[in-house]
Backbone as JSON, one array per atom type, in Angstrom:
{
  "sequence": "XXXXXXXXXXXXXXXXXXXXXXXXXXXXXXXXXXXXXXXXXXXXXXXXXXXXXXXXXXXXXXXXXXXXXXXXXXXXXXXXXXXXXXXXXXXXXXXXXXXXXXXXXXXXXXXXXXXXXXXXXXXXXXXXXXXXXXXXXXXXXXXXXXXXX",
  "N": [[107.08, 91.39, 104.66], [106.75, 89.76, 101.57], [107.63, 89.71, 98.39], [108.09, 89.06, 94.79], [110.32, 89.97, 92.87], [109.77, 92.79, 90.63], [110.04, 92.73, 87.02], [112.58, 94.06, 84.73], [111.28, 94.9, 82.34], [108.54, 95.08, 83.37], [108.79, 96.95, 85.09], [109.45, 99.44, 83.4], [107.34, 99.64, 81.69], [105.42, 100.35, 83.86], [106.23, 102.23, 84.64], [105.84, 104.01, 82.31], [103.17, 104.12, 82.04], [102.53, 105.42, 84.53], [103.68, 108.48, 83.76], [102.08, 109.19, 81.83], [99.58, 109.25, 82.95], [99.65, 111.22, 85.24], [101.42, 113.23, 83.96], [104.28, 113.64, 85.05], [106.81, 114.09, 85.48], [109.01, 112.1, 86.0], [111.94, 110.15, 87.27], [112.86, 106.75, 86.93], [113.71, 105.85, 88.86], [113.42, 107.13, 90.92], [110.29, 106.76, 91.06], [110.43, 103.74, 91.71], [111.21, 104.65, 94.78], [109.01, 105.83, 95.82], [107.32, 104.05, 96.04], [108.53, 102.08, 97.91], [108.96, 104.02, 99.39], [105.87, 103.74, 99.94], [105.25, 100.99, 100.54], [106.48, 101.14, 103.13], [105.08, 102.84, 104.31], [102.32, 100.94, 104.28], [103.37, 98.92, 105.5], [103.65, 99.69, 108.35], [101.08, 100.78, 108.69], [99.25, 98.28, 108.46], [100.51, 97.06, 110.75], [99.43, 97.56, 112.86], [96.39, 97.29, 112.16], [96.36, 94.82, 111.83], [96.32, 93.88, 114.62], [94.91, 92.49, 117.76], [91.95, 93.49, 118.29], [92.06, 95.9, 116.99], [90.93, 97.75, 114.07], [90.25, 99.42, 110.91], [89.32, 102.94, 109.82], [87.62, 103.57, 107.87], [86.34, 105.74, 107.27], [88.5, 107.95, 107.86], [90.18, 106.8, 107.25], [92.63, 105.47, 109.07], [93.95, 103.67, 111.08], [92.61, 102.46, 114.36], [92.1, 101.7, 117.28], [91.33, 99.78, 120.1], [90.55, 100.92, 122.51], [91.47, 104.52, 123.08], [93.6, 105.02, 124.81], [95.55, 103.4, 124.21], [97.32, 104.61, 121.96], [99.32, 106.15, 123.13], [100.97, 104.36, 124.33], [101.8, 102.42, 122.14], [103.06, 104.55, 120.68], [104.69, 105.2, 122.0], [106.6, 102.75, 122.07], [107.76, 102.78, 119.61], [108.47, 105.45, 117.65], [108.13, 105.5, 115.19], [105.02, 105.6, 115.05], [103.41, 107.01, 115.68], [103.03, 108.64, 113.15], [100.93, 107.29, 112.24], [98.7, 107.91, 113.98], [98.52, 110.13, 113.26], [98.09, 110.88, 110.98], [96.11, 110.96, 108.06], [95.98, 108.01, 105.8], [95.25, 107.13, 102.6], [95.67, 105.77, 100.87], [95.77, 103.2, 101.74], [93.95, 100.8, 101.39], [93.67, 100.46, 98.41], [97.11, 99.66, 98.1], [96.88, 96.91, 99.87], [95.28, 95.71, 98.67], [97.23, 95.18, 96.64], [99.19, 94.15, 97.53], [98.91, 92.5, 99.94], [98.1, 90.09, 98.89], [100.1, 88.86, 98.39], [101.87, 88.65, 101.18], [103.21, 87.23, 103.31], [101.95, 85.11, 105.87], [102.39, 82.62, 107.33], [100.52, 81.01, 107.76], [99.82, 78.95, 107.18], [101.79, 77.66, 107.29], [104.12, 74.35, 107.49], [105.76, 71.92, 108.37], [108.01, 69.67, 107.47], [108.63, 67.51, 108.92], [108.55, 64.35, 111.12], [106.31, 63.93, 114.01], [107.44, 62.46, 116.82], [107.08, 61.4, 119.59], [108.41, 59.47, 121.47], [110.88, 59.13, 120.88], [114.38, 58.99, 121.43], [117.78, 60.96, 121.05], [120.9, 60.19, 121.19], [123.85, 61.67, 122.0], [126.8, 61.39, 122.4], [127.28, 61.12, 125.87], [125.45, 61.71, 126.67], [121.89, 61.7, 126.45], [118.97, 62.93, 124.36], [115.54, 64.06, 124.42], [114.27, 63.84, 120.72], [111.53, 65.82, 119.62], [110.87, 66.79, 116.65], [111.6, 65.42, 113.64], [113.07, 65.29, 110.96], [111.71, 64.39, 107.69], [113.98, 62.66, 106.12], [115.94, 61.92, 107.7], [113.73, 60.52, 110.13], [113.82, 58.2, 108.09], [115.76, 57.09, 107.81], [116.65, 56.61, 110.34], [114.29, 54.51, 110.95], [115.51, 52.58, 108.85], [118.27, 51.86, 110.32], [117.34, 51.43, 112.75], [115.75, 49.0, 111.8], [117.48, 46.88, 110.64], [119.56, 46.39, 113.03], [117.79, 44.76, 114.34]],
  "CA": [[106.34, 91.22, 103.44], [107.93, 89.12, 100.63], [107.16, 90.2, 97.14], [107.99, 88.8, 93.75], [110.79, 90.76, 92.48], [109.21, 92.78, 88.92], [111.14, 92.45, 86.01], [112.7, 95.44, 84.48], [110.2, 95.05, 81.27], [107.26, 95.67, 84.15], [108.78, 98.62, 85.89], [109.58, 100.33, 82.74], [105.76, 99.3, 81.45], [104.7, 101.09, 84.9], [106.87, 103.99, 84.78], [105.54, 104.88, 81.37], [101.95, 104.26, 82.21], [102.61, 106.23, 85.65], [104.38, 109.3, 83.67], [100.93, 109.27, 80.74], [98.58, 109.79, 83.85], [100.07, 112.26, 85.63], [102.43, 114.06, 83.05], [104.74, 114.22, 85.72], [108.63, 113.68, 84.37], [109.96, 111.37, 87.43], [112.93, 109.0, 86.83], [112.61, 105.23, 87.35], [114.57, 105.48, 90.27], [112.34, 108.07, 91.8], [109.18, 105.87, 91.34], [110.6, 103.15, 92.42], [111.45, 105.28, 95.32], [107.56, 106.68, 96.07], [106.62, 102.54, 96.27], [109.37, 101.98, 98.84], [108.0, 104.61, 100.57], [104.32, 103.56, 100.05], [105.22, 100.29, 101.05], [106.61, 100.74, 104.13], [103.97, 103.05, 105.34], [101.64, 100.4, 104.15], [104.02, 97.83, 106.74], [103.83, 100.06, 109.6], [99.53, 100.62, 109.18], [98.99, 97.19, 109.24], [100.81, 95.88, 111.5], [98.45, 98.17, 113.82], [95.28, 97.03, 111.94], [96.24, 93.56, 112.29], [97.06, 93.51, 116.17], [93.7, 92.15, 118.16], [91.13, 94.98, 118.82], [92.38, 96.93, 116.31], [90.15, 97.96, 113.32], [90.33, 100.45, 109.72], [88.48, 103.37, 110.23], [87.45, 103.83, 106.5], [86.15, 107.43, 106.83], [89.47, 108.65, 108.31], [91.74, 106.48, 106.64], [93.72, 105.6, 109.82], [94.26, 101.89, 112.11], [91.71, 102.35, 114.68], [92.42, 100.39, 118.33], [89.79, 99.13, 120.67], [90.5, 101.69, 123.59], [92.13, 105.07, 122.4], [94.47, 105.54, 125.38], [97.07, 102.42, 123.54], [98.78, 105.22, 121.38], [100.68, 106.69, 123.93], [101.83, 102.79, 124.91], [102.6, 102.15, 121.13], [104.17, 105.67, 119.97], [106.47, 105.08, 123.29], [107.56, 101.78, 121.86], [107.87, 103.03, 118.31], [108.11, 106.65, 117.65], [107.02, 105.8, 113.97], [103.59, 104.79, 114.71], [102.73, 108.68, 115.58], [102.21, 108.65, 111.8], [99.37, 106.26, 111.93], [97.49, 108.5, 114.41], [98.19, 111.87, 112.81], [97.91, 111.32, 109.82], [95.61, 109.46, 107.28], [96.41, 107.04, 104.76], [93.88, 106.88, 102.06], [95.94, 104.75, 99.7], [96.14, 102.12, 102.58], [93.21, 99.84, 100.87], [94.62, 99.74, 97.54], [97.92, 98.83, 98.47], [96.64, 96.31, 100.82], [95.13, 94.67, 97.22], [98.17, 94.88, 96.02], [100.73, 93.84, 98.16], [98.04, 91.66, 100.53], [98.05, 88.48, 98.62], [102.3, 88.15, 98.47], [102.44, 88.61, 101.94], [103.56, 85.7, 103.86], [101.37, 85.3, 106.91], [102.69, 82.01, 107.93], [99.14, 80.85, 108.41], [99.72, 77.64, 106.37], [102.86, 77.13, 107.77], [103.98, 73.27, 107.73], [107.17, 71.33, 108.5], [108.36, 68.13, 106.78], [109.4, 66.38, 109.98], [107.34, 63.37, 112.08], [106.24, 64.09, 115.37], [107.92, 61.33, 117.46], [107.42, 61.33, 121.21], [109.51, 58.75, 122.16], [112.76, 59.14, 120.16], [115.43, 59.7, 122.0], [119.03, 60.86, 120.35], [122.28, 59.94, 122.07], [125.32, 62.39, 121.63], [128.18, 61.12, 123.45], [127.13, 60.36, 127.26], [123.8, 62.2, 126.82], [120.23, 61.51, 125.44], [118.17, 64.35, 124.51], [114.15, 64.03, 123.59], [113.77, 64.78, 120.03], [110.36, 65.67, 119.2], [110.55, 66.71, 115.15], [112.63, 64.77, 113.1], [113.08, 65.06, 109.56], [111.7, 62.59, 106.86], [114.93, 61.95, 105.88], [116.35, 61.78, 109.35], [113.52, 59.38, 109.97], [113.5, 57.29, 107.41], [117.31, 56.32, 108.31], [116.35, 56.06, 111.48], [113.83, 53.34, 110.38], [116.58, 51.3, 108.24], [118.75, 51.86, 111.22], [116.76, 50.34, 113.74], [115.42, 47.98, 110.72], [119.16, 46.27, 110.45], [119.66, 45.92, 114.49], [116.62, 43.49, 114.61]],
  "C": [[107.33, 90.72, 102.41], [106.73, 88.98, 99.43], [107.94, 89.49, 95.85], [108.63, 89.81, 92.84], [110.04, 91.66, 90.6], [110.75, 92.94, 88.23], [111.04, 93.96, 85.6], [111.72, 95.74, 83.4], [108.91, 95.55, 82.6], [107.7, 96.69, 84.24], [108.76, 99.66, 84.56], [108.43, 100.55, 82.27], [105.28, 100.18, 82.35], [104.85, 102.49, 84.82], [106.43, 104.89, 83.72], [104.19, 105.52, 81.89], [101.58, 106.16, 83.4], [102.69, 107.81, 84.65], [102.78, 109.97, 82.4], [99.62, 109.55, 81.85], [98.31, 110.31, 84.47], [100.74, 113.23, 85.38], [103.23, 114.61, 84.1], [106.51, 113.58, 84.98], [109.33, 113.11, 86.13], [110.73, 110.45, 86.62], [112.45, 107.69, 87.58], [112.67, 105.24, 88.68], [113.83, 106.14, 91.41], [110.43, 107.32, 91.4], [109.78, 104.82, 91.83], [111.14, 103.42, 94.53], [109.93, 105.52, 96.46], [107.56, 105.22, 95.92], [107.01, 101.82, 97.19], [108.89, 102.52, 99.92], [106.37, 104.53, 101.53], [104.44, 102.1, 101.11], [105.54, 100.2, 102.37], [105.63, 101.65, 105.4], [102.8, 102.05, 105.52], [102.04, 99.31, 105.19], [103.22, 98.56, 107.69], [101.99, 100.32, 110.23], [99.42, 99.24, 109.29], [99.46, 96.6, 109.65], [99.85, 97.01, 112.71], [97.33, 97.34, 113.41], [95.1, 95.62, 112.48], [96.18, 93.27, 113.89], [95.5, 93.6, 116.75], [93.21, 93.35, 119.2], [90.72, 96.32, 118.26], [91.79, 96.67, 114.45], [90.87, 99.2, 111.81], [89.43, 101.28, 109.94], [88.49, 104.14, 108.57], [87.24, 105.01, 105.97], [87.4, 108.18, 107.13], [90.92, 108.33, 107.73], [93.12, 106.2, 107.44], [93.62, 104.34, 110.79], [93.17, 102.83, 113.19], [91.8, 101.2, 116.28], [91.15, 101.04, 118.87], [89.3, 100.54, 121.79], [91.84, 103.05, 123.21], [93.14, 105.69, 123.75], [95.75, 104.52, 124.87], [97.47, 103.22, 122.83], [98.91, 105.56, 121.85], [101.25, 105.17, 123.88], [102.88, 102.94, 123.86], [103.07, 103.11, 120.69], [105.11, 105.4, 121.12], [107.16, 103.78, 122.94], [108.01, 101.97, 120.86], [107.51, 104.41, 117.81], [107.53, 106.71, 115.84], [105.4, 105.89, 113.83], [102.8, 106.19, 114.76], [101.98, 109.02, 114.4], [100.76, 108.36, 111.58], [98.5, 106.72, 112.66], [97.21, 109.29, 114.1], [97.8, 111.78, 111.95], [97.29, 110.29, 109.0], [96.29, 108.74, 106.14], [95.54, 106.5, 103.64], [94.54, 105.83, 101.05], [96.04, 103.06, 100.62], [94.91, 100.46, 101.54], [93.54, 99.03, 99.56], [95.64, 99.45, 97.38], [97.82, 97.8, 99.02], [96.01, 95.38, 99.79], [96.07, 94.77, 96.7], [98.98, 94.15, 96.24], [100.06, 92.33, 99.06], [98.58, 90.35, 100.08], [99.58, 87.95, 98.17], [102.71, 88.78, 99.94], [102.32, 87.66, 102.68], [103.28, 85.94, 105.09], [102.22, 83.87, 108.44], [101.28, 81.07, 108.92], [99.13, 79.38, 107.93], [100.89, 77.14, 106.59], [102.9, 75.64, 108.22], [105.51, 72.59, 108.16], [107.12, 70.34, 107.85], [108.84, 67.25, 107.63], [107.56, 65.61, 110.45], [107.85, 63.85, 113.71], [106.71, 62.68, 115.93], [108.02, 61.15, 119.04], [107.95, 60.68, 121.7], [110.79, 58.6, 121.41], [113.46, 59.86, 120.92], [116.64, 59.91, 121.03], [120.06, 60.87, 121.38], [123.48, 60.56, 121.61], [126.19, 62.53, 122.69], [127.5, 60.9, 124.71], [125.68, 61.03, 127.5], [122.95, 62.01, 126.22], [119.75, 62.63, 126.32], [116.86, 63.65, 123.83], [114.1, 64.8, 122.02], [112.89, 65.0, 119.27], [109.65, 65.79, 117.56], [111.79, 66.56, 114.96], [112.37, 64.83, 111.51], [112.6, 64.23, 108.83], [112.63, 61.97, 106.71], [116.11, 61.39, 106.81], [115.52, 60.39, 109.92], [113.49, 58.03, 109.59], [115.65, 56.39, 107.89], [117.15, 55.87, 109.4], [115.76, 54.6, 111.91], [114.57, 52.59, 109.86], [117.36, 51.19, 109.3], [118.38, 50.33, 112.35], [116.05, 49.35, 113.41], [116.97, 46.42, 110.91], [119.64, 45.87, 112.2], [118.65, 44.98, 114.72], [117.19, 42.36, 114.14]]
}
């Protein structure tokens, strides 16, 4: 997850708000602390929710797979995930509006190279196929083999 560092004017803005709605006397450092924490339980549920089959089970507050013998599989690959069956997570939704739309899915993912199926490159006594090539890699390429004609 890749977030949008806040500025210290926000956190301190938060920390007041936070400290006026709960009259609780925490230091900065200790909320920022409890969001660290939130966040990475908020990682570790959805990357369950997301994984195909696997659902939110809204009354329970807990990831939700297709066939309930996969947590043994996944607590044996990851003894954190135990969490995500024992125990609920009711803040999971509104974090998930929070954090959701700055996380980088890689769904729009693009490159800046040209596909080129027949370019070969020659380094020293060998040619290799190489299938993405840079614009600017190309475009030399083009004046290149522009100037040999």
């Amino acid at each position: 997850m890749h977030e949008v560092p806040l500025g210290q004017e926000a956190l301190v803005r938060i920390w007041n708000a936070y400290q006026k709605m709960t009259n609780e006397d925490v230091t900065l450092l200790q909320l920022k602390g409890r969001w660290k924490t939130l966040k990475k339980l908020y990682k570790l549920y959805s990357s369950l929710v997301n994984k195909s089959g696997w659902s939110w089970d809204q009354d329970n507050h807990r990831p939700t797979p297709g066939e309930m013998t996969v947590w043994e599989e996944i607590i044996e690959r990851n003894k954190e995930m135990k969490v995500c069956r024992d125990k609920p997570f009711p803040l999971y939704c509104k974090i998930h509006a929070l954090v959701s739309p700055s996380t980088a899915t890689g769904e729009y993912a693009t490159h800046t190279g040209v596909l080129l199926s027949n370019l070969y490159v020659k380094r020293g006594d060998k040619q290799s196929k190489a299938p993405i090539v840079t614009s600017r890699v190309y475009k030399r390429l083009q004046m290149t083999s522009s100037k040999r004609r």
